[in-house]
C-alpha positions in Angstrom: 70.7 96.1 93.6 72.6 99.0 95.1 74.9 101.5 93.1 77.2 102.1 96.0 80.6 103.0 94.5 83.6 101.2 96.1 85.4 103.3 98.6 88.6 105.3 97.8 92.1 105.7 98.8 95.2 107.8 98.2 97.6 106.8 95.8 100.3 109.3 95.7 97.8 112.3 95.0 95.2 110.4 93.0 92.3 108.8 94.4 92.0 104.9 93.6 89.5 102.4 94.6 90.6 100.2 97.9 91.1 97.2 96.0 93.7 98.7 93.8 95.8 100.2 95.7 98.4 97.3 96.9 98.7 96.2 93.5 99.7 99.4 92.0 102.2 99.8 95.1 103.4 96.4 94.0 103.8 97.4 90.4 105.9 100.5 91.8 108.7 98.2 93.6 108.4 95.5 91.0 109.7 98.2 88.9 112.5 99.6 91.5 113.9 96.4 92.7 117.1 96.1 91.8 118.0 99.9 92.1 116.2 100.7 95.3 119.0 101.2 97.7 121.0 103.4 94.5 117.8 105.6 94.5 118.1 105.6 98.1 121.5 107.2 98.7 121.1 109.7 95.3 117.8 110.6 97.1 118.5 111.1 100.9 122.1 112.4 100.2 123.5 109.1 101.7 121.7 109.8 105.0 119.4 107.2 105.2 122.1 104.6 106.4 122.1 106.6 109.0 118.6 107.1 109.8 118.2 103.3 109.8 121.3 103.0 112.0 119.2 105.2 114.8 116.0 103.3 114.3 117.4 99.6 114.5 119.2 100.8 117.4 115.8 102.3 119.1 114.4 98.6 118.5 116.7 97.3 121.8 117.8 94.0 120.2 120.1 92.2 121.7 121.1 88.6 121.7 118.4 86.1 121.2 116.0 88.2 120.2 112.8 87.9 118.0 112.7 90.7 115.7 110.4 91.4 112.5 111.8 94.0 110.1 108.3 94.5 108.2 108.4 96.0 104.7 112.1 94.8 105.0 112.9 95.5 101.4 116.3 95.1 100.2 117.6 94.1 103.6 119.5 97.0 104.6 118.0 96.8 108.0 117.7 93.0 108.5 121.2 93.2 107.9 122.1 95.1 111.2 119.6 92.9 113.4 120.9 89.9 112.3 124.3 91.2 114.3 122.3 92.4 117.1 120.6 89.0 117.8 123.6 87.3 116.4 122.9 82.8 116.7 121.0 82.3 119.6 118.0 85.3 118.1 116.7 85.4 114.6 115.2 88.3 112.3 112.1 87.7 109.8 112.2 89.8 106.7 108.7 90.6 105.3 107.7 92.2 102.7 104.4 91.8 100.5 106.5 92.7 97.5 108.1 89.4 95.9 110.7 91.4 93.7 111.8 93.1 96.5 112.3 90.1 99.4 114.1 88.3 96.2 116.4 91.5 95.9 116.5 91.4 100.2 117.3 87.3 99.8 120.0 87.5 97.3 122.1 90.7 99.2 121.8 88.7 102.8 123.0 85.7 100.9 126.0 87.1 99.1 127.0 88.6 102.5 126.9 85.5 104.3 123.5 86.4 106.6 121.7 83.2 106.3 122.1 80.9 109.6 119.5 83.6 111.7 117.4 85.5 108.9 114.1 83.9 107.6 112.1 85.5 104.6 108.2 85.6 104.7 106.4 87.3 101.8 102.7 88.5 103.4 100.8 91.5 103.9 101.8 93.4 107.1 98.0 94.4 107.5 97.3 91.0 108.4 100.2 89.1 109.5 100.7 85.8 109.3 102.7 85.3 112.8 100.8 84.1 116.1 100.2 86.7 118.6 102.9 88.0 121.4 105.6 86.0 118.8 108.3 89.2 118.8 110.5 91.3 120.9 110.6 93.7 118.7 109.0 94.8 115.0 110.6 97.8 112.7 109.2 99.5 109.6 111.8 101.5 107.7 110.3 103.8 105.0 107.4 101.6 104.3 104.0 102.3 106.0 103.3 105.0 104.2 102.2 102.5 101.5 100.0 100.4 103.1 96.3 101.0 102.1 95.0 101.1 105.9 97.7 102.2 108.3 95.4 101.3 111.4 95.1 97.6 110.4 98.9 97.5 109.7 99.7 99.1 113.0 97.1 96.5 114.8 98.8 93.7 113.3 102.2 94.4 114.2 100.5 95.5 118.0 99.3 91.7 118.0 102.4 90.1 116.5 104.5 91.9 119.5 105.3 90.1 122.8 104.3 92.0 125.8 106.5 94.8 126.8 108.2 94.6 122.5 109.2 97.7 121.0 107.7 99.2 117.6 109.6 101.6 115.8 108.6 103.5 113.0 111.1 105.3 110.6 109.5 107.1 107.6 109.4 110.5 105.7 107.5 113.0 107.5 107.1 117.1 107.5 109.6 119.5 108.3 109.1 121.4 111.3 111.1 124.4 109.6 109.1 126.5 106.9 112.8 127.0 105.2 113.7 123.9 105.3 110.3 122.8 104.3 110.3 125.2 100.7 113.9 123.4 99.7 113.4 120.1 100.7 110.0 120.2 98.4 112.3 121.8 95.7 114.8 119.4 96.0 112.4 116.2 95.8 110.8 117.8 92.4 114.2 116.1 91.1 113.9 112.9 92.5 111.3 111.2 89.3 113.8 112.8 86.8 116.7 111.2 88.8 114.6 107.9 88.6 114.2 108.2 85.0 118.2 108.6 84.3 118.7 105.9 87.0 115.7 103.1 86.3 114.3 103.7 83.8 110.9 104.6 85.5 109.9 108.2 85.9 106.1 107.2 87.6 107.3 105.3 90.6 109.2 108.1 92.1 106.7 110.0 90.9 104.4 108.2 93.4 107.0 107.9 96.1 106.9 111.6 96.0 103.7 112.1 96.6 103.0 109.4 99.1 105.1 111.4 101.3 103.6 114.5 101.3 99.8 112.7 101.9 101.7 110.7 104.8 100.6 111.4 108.1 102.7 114.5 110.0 104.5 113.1 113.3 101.3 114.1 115.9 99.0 112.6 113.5 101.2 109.6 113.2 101.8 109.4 117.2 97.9 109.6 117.9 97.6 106.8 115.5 100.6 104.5 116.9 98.5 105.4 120.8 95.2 104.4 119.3 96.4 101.1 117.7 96.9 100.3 121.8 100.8 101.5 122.6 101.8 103.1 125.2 105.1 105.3 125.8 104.4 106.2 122.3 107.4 109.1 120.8 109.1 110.5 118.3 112.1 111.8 117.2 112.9 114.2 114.0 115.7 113.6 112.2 117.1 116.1 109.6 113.8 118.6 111.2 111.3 116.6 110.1 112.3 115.5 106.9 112.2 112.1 108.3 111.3 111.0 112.1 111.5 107.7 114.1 108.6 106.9 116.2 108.4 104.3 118.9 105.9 102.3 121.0 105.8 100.0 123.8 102.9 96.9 123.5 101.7 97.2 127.4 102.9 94.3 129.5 99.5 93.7 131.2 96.7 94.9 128.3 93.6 96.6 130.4 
């Protein structure tokens, strides 16, 4: 019998065994649910609304679309799709986390989104969906918590129709040192802000630090390429603090 150890994994800036790792990010939005999208606007200054505006918009949907808005969450950006591909199209919601799709349900519900929006709880590093099944597929402020980006991104690159758009909106590094010293400063708070909001000083803890371990915007560009996109790009927002990246899933795959 071997003594090989299991291999490890980042979680926030402690080192967990692969096995673990989705269930602790699971405990983490069990826990935030219901206050996520308050945590959201103390946290970004309100910004993020926009942020998701831009990245929904890079997606292209239009009217009879097929869109997957992985790690959807709470729904914020479901909710703007749904307009986009309005009767004829239809968005899928996904998330792995079964507190938060109930959270994303109940919002899309009380506004009235239900005729076009289906909800699908799986694990976006192995999909569930048939290959070449979307126009489009958008992850807003989630892949930085997947144990092994590269599978997730390979998933989605299999799940996407032929000449479908990814786009990718998460936290990234600022591109300004200044900027850089007062934006770490200023997310110091964010756990404190938590604990007067949620009760739950650990989770933004971790959310913290699993953006400073995520990928900067070259890393992340190299990684989008090597999953098999091409016209791969990115844009910073707020220099850096967050950035939008977007791929195209070939049309005729060499």
């Amino acid at each position: 019998m071997g003594n090989d150890k299991e291999d490890l994994t980042h979680f926030g800036f402690t080192q967990v065994p692969l096995s673990e790792k989705t269930s602790r990010v699971a405990d983490v939005f069990h826990s935030v649910a219901g206050r996520y999208d308050i945590m959201n606007d103390l946290m970004s200054l309100g910004t993020h609304r926009v942020m998701k505006q831009l990245a929904v918009n890079a997606t292209k949907a239009r009217e009879g679309h097929l869109v997957l808005d992985l790690a959807g969450g709470t729904g914020d950006l479901t909710t703007i799709l749904a307009e986009y591909v309005g009767e004829s199209g239809q968005v899928c919601l996904c998330d792995i986390n079964g507190s938060m799709l109930t959270e994303g349900r109940n919002r899309l519900l009380n506004r009235g989104i239900v005729s076009n929006v289906s909800f699908v709880q799986a694990d976006g590093e192995s999909l569930p969906f048939p290959s070449n099944s979307f126009n489009a597929v958008i992850i807003g402020f989630g892949l930085r918590n997947f144990t092994s980006k590269e599978s997730a991104l390979k998933s989605m690159y299999r799940c996407l129709r032929p000449g479908g758009k990814l786009v990718v909106l998460e936290f990234s590094h600022p591109t300004n040192n200044i900027l850089k010293g007062a934006y770490e400063k200023f997310s110091k708070f964010w756990p404190k802000v938590g604990k007067a909001v949620t009760g739950d000083e650990e989770s933004y803890q971790y959310l913290v630090e699993s953006i400073q371990m995520h990928p900067d915007q070259d890393t992340l560009r190299d990684m989008i390429v090597d999953a098999g996109f091409s016209r791969v790009r990115y844009q910073n927002l707020l220099n850096g603090v967050v950035a939008i990246h977007e791929g195209v899933k070939p049309r005729q795959e060499e």
